[in-house]
N, C-alpha and C positions, 0 to 999 in steps of 0.2 A: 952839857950832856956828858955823862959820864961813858964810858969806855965798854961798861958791862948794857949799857943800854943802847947805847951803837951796837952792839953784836947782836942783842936780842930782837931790835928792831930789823936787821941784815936778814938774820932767822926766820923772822916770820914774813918778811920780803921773799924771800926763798922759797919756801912752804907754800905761799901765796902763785908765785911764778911755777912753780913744778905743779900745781894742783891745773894752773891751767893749761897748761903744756899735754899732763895727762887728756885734760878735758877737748882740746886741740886736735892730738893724736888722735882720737876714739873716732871723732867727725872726720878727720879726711880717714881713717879708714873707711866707714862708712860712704863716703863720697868714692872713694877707689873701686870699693866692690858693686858700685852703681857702674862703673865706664866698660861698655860693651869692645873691651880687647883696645880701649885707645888709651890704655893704659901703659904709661911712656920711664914707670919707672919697673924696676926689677924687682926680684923677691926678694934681693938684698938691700932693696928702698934707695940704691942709686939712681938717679938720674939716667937714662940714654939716650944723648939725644938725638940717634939714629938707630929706630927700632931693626930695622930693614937694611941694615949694612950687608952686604953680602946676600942678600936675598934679592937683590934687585934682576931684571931682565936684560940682556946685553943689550945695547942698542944698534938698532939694523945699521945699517952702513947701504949709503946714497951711490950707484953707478954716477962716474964720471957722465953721461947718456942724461941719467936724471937728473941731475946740479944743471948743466945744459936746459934741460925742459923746465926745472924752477927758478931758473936767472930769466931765460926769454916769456915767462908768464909775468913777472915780477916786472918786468922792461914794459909789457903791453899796458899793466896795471896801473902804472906811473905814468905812463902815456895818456890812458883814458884819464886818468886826474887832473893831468895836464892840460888837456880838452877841456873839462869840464869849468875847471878854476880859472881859464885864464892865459 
């Protein structure tokens, strides 16, 4: 194979590969602007993979009192399994 035919065959490799790329592109836009808001990349077409950083809710915090009343349910719980199994 000659040299000038390696190129041109590369060429039309190329042309072939960007045609579908385009054709590629067009379908997942298509698909994006189907996803009702669970749409996970940006308008700069990055990736985030934490839409909600920073938006999240603080999370409550447990009285001393209460860790107390969810350890002695947890003890009664494994109790009754106990009983039951054996």
């Amino acid at each position: 194979m000659s040299i000038g035919l390696d190129q041109s065959l590369l060429q039309a490799a190329l042309l072939g590969f960007e045609a579908q790329l385009a054709r590629l592109e067009g379908q997942i836009a298509q698909v994006k602007a189907k996803l009702p808001g669970g749409n996970r990349f940006g308008s700069d077409g990055n990736f985030d993979p934490d839409p909600v950083a920073g938006k999240r809710r603080k999370r409550r915090k447990v009285s001393e009192e209460g860790r107390k009343r969810m350890a002695e349910a947890q003890r009664r719980r494994w109790a009754a399994a106990r009983e039951k199994w054996g």
